[in-house]
DSSP file (Angstrom, degrees, kcal/mol; ACC not computed):
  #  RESIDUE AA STRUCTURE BP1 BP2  ACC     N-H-->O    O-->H-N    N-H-->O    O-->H-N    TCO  KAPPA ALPHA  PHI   PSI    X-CA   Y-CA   Z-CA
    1    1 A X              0   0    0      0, 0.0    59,-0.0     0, 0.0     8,-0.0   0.000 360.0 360.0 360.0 -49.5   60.2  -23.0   18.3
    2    2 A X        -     0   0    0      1,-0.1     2,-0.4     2,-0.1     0, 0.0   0.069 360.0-113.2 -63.0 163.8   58.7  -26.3   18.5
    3    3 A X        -     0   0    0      1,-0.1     6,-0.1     7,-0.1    -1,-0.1  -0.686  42.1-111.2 -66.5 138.6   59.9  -29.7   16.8
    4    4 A X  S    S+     0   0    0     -2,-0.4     8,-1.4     1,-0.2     9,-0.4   0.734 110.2  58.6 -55.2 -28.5   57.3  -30.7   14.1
    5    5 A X  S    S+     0   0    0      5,-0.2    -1,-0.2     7,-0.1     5,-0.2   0.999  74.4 133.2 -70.1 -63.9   56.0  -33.7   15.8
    6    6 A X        -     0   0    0      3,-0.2    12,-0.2     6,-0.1     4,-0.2   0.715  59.6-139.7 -21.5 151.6   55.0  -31.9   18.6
    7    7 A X  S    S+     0   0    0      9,-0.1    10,-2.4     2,-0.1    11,-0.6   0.942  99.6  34.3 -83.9 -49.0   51.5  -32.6   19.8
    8    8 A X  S    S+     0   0    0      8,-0.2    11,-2.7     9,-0.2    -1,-0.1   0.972 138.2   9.4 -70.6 -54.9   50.9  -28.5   20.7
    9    9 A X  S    S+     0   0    0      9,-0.3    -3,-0.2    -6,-0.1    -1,-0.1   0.659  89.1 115.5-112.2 -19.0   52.7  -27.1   18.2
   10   10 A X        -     0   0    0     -4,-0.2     9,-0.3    -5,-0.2    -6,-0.2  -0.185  42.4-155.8 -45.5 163.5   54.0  -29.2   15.5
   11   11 A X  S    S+     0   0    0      7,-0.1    -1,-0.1    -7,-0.1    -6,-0.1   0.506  95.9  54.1 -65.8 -21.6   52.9  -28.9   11.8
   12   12 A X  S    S+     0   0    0     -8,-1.4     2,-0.7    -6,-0.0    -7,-0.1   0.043  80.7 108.9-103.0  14.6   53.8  -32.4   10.8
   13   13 A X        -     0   0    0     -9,-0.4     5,-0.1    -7,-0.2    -8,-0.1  -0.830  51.6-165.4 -89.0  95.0   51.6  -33.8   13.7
   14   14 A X  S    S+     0   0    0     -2,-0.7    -1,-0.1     1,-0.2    -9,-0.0   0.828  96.2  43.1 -65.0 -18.9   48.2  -35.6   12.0
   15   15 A X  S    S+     0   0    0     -3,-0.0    -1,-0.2     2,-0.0    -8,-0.1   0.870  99.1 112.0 -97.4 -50.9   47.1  -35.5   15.1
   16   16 A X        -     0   0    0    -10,-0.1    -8,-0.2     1,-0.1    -9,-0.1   0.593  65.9-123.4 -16.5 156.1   48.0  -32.3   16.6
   17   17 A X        -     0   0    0    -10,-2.4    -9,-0.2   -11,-0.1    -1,-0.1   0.448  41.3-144.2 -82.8   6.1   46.8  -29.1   17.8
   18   18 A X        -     0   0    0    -11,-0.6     2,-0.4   -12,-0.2    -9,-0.3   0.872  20.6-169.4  46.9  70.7   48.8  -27.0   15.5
   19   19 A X        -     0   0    0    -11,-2.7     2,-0.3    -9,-0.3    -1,-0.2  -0.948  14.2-159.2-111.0 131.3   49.4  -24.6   17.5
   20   20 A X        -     0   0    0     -2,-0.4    11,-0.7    11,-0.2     2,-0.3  -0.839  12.0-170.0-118.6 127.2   51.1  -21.2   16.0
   21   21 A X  E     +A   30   0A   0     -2,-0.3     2,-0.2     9,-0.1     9,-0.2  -0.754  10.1 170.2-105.6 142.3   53.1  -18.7   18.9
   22   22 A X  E     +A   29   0A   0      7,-0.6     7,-1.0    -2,-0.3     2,-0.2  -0.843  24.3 100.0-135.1 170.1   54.1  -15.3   17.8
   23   23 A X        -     0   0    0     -2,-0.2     2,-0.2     5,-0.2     5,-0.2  -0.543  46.1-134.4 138.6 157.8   55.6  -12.5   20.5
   24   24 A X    >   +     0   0    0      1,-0.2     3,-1.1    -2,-0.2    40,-0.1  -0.649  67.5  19.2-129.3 179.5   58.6  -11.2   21.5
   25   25 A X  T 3  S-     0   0    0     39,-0.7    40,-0.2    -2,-0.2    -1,-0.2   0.603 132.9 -38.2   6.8  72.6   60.5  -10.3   24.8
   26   26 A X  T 3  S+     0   0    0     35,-0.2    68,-2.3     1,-0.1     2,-0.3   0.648 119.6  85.9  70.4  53.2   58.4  -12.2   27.0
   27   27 A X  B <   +B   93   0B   0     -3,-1.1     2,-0.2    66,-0.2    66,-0.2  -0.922  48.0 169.5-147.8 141.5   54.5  -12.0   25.6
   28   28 A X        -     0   0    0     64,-0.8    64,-0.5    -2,-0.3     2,-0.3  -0.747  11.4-157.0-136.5-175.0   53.1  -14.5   22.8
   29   29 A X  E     -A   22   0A   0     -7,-1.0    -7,-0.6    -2,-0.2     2,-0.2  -0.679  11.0-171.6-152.8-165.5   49.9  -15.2   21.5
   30   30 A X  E     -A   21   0A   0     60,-0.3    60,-1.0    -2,-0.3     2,-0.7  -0.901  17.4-151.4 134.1 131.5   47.7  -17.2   19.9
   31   31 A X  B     +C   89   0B   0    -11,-0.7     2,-0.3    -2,-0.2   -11,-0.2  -0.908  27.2 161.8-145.7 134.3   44.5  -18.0   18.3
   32   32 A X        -     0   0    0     56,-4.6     2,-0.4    -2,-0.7    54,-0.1  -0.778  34.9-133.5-169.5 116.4   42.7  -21.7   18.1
   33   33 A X        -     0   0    0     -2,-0.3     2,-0.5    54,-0.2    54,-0.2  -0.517  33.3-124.0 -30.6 101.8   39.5  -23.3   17.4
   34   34 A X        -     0   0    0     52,-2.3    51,-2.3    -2,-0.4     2,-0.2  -0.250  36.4-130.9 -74.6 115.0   38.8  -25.9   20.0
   35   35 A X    >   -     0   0    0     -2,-0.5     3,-1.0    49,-0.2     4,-0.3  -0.233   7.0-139.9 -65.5 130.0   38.2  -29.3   17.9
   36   36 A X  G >  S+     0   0    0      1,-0.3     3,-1.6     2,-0.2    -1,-0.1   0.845 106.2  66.7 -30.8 -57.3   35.7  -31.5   18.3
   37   37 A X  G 3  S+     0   0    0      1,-0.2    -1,-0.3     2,-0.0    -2,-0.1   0.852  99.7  59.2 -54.7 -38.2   37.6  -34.2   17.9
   38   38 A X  G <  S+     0   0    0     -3,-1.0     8,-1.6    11,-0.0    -2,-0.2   0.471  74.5 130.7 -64.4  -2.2   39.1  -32.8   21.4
   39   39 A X  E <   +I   45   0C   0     -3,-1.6     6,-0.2    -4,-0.3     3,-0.1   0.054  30.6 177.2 -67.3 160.3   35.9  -33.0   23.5
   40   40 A X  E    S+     0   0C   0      4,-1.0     2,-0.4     1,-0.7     5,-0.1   0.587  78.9  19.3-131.3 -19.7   35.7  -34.7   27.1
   41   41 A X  E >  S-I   44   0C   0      3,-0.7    -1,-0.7     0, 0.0     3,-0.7  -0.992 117.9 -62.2-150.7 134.4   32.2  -34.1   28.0
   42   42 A X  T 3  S-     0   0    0     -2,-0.4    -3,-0.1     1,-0.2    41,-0.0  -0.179 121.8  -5.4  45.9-107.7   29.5  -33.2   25.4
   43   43 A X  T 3  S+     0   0    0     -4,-0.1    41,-0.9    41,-0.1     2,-0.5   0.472 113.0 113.2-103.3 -44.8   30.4  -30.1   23.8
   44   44 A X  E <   -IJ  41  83C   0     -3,-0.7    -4,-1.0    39,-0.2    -3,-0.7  -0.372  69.6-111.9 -31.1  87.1   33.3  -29.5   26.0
   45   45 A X  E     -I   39   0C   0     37,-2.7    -6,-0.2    -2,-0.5     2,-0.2   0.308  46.0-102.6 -56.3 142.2   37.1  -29.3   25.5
   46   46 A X    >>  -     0   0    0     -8,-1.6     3,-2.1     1,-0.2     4,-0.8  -0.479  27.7-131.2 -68.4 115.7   38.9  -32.2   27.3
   47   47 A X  T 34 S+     0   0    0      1,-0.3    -1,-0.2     2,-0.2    -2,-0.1   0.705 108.6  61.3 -49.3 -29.5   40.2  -30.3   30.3
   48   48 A X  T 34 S+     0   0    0      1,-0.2    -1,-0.3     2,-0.2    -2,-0.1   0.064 104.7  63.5 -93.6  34.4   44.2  -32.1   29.6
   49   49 A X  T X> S+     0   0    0     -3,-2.1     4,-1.7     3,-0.1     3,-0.9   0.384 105.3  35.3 -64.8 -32.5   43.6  -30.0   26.1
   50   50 A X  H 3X S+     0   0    0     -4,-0.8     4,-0.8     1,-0.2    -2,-0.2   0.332 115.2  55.0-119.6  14.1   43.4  -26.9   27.6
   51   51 A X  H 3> S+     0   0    0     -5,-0.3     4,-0.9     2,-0.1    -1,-0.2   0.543 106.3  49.0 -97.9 -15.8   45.8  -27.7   29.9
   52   52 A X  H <> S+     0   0    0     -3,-0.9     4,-2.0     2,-0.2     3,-0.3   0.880 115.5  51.1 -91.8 -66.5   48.4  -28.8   27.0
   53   53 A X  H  X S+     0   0    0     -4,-1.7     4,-1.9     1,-0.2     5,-0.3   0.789 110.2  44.9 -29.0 -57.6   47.3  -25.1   25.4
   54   54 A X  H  X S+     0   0    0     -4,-0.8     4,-3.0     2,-0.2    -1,-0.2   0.956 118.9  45.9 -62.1 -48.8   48.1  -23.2   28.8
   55   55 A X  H  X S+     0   0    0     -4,-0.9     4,-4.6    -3,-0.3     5,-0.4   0.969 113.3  48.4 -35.7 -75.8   51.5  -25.4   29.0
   56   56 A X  H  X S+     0   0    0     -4,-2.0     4,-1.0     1,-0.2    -2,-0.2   0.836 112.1  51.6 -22.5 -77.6   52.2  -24.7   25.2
   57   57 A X  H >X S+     0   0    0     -4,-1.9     4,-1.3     1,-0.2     3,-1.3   0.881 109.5  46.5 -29.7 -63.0   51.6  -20.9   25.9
   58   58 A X  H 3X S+     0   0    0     -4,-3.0     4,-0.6    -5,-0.3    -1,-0.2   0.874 102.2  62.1 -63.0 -31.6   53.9  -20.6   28.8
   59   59 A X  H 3X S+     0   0    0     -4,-4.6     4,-0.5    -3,-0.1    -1,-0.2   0.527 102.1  59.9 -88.3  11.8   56.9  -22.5   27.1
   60   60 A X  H XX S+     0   0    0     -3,-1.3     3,-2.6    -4,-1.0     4,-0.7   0.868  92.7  65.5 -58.3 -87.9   56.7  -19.6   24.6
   61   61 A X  H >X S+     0   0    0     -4,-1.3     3,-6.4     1,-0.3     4,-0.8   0.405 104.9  37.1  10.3-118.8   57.3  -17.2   27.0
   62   62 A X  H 3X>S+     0   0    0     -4,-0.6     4,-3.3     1,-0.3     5,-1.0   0.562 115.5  56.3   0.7 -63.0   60.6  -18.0   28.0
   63   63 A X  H <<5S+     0   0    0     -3,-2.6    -1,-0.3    -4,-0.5    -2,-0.2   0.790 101.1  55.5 -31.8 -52.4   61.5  -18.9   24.2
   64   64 A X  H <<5S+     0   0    0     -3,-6.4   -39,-0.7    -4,-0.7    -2,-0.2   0.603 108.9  54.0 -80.8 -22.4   60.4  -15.2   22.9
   65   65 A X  H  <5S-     0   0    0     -4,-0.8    -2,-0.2    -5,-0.3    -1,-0.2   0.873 123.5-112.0 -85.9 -29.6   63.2  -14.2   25.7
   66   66 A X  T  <5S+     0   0    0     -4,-3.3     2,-0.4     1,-0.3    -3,-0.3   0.656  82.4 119.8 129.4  51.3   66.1  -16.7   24.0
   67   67 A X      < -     0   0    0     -5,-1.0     2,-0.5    -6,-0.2    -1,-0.3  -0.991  53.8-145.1-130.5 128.8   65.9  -19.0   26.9
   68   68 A X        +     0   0    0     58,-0.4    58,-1.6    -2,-0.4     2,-0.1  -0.921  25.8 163.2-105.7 138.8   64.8  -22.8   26.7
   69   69 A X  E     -D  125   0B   0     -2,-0.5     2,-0.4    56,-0.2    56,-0.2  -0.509  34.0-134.2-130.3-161.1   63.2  -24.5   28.9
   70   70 A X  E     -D  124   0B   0     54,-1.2    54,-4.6    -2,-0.1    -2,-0.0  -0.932  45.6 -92.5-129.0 155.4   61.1  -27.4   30.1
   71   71 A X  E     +D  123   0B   0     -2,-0.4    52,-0.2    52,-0.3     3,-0.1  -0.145  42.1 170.0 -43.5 135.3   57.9  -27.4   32.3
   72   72 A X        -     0   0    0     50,-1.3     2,-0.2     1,-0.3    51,-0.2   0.708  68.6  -0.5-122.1 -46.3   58.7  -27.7   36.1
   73   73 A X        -     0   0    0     49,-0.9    -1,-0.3     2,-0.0     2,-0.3  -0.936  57.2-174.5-127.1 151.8   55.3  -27.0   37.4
   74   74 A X        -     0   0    0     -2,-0.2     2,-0.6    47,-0.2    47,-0.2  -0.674   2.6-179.0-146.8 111.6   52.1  -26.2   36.2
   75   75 A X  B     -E  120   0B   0     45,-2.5    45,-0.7    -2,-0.3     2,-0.2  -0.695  17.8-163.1-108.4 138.5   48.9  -25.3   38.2
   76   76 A X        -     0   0    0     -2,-0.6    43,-0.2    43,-0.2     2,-0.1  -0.791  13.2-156.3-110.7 175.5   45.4  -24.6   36.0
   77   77 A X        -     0   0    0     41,-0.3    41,-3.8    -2,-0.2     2,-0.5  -0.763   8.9-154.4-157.2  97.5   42.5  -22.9   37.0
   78   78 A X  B     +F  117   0B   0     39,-0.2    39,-0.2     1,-0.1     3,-0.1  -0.469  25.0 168.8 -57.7 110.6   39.3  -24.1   34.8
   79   79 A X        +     0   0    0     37,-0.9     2,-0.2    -2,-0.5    -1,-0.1   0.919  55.6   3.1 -84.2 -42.0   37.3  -21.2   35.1
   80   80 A X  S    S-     0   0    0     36,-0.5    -1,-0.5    -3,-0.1     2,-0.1  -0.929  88.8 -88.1-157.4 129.7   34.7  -21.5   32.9
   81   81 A X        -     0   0    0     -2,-0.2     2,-0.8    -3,-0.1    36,-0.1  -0.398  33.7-142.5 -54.4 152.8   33.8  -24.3   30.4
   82   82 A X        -     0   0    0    -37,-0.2   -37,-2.7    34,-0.1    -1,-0.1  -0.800  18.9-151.5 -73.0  87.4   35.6  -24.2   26.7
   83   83 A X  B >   -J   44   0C   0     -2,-0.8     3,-1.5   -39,-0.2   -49,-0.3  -0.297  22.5 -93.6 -85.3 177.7   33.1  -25.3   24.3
   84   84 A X  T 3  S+     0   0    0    -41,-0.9   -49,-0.2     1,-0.3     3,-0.1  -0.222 104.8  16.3 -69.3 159.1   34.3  -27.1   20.9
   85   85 A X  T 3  S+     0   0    0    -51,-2.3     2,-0.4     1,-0.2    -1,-0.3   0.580  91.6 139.2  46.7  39.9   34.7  -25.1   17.7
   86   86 A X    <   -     0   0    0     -3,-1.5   -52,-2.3   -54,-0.1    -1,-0.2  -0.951  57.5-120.9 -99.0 138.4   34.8  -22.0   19.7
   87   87 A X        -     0   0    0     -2,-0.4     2,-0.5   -54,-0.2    24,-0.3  -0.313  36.8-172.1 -84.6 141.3   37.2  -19.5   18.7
   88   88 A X        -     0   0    0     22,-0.2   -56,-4.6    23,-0.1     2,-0.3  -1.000  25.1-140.9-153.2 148.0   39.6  -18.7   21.5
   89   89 A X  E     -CG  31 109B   0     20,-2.5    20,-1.9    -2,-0.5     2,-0.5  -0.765  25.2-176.5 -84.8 124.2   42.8  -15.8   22.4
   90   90 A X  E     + G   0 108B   0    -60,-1.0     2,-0.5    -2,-0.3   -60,-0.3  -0.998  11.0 169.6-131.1 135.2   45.5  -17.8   24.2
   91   91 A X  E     - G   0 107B   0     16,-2.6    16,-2.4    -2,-0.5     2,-0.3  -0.995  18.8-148.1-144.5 153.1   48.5  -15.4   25.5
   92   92 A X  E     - G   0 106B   0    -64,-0.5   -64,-0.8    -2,-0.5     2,-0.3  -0.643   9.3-177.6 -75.6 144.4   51.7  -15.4   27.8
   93   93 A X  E     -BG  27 105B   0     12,-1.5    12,-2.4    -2,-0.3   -66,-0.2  -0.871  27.8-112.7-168.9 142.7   53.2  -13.3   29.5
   94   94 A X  E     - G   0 104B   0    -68,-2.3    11,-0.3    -2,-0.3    10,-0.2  -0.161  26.8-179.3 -83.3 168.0   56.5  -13.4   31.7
   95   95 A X  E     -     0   0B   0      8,-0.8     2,-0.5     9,-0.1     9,-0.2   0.166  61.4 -35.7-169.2 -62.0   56.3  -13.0   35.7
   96   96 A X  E     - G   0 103B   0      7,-1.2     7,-3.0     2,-0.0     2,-0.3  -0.985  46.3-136.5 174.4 154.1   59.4  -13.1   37.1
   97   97 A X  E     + G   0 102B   0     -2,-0.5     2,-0.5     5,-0.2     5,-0.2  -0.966  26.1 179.2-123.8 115.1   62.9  -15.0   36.2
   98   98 A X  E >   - G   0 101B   0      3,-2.5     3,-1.6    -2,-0.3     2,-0.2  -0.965  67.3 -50.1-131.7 111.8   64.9  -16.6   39.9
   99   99 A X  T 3  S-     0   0    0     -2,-0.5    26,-0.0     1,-0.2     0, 0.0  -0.460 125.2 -17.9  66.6-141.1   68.1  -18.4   39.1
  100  100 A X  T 3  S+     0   0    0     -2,-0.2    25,-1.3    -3,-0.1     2,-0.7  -0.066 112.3  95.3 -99.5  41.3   66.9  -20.9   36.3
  101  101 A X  E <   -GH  98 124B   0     -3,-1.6    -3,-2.5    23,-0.2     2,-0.3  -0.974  59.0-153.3-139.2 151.7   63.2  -20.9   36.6
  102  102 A X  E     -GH  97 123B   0     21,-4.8    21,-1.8    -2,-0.7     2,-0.4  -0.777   9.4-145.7 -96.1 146.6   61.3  -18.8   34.6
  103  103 A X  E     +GH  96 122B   0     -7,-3.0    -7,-1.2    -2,-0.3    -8,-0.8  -0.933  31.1 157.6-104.4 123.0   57.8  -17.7   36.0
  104  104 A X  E     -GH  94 121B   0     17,-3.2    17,-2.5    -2,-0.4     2,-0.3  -0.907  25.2-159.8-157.8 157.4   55.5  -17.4   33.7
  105  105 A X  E     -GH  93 120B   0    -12,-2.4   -12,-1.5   -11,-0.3     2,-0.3  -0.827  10.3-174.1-110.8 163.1   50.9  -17.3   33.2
  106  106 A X  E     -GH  92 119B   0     13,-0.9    13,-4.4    -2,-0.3     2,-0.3  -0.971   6.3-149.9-154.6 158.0   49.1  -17.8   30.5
  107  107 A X  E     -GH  91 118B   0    -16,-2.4   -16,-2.6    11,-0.3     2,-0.3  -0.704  13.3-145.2-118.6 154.7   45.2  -17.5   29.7
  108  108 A X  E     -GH  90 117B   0      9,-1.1     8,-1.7    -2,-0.3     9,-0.7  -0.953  26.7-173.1-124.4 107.0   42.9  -18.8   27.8
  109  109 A X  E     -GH  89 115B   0    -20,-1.9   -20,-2.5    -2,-0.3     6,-0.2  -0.839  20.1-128.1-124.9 119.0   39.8  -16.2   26.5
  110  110 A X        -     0   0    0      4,-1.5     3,-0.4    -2,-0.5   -22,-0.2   0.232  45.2 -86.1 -47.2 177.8   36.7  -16.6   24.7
  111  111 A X  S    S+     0   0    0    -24,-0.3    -1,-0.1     1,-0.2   -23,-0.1   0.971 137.9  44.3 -49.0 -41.3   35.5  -14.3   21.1
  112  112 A X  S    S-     0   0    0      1,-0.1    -1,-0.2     2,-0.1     3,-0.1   0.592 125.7-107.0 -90.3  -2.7   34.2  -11.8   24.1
  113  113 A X        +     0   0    0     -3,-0.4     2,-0.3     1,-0.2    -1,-0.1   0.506  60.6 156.8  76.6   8.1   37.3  -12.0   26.5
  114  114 A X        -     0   0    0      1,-0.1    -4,-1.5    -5,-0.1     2,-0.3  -0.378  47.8-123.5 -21.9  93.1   36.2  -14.0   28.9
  115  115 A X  E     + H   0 109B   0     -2,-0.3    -6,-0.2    -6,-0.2    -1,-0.1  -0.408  34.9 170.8 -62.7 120.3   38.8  -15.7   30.8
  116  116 A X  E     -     0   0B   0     -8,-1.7   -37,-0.9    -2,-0.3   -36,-0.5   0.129  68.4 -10.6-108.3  -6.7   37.9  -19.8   30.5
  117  117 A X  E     -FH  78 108B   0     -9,-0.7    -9,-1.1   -39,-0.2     2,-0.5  -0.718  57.7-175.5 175.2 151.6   41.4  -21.0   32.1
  118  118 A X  E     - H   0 107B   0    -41,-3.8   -41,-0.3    -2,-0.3     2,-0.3  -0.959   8.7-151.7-151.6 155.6   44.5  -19.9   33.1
  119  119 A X  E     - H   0 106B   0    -13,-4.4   -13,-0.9    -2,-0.5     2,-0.3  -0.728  10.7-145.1-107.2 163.8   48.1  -21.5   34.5
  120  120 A X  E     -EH  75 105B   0    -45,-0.7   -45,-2.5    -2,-0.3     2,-0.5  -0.957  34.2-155.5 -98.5 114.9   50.8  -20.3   36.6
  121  121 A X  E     - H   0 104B   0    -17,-2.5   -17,-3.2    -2,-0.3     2,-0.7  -0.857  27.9-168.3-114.8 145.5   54.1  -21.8   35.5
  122  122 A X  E     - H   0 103B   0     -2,-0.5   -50,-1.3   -19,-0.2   -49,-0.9  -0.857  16.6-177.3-120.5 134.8   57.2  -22.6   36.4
  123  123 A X  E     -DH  71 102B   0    -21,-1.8   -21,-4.8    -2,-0.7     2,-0.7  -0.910  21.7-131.9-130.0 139.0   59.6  -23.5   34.0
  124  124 A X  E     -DH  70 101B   0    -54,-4.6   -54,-1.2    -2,-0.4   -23,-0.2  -0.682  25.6-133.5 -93.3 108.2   63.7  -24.8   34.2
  125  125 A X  E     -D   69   0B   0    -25,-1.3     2,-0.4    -2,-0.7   -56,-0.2  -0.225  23.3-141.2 -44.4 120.3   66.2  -22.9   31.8
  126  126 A X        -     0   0    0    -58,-1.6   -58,-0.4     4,-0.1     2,-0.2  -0.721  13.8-160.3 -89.5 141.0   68.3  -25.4   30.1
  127  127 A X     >  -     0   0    0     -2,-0.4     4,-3.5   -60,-0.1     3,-0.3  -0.470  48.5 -68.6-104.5-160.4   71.8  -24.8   29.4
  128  128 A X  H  > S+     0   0    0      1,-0.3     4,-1.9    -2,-0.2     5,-0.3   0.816 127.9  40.8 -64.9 -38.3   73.7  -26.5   27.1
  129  129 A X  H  > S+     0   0    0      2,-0.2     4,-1.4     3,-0.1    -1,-0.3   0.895 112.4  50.8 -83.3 -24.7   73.8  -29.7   28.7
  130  130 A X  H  > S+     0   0    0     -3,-0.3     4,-2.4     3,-0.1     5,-0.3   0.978 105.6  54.8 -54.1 -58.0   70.6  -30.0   29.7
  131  131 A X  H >X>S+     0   0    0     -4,-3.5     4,-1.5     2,-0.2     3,-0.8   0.958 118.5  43.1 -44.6 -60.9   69.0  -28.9   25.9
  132  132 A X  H ><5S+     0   0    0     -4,-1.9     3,-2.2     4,-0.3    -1,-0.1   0.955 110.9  50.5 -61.5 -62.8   71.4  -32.2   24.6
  133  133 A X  H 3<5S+     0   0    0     -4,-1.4    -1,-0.3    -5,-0.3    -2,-0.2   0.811 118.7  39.3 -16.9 -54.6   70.5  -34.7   27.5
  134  134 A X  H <<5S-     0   0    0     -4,-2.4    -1,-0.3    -3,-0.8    -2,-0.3   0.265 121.7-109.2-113.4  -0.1   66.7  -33.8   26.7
  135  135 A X  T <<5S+     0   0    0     -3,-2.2    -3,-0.2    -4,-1.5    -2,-0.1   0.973  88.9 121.4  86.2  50.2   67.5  -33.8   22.5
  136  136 A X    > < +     0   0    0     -5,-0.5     3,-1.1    -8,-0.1    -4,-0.3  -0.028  26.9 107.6-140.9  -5.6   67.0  -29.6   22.9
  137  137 A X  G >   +     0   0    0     -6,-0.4     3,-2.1     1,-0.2    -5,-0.1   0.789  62.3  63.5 -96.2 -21.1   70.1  -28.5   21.7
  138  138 A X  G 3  S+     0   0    0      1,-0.3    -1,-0.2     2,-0.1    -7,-0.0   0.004  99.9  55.2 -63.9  15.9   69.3  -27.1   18.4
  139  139 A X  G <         0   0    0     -3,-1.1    -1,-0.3   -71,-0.1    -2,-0.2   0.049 360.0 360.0-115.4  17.0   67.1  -24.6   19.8
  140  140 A X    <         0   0    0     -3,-2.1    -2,-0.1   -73,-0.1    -3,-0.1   0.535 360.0 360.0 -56.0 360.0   69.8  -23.3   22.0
């Protein structure tokens, strides 16, 4: 989906989190090693990392239905820490579609399945003028 700079998803991002979606009709997935380089407290993932992941996750969603959109809301719930260079499941999954916002959570799960954070999001389907306005239109 993403543009290549993206910070979450690009490939062409030195910086990035590389992050790779696959899924269809409104579930994705995920898999990512939390970086070191990302820590905020000790061993710990900088909580607006796993907050860019849960985002990331959720503006699949939508995407895997043929819709784009942008972030509207986002609410986390840190559950559990994420420590660094721990292997982690991140999925999506669709909730409910009203008018042009999309509903949608996503979780974040240790090797054992342990839920360590999860959003609820709401995200606004762009039409065609919105996607150009916001430099989107070539994922219409």
């Amino acid at each position: 989906m993403g543009e290549e700079n993206c910070f979450a998803c690009g490939g062409k991002n030195p910086i990035g989190l590389h992050l790779e979606f696959d899924g269809v009709d409104g579930i994705v997935h995920a898999t990512y090693r939390a970086e070191q380089r990302f820590v905020g407290w000790d061993d710990v993932l900088h909580g607006g990392i796993t907050a860019t992941i849960l985002d990331e996750a959720a503006s699949y969603v939508p995407y895997s239905m043929g819709f784009v959109t942008v972030t509207a809301r986002l609410e986390v719930r840190y559950s559990l820490p994420i420590r660094v260079d721990e292997v982690l499941s991140i999925e999506g999954r669709f909730i409910d579609r009203r008018r042009n916002i999309v509903q949608a959570e996503s979780v974040i799960r240790d090797a054992d399945g342990v839920v360590r954070a999860s959003a609820l999001a709401k995200l606004a389907v762009l039409g065609e003028r919105g996607a150009e306005v916001r430099g989107a239109r070539q994922f219409l």
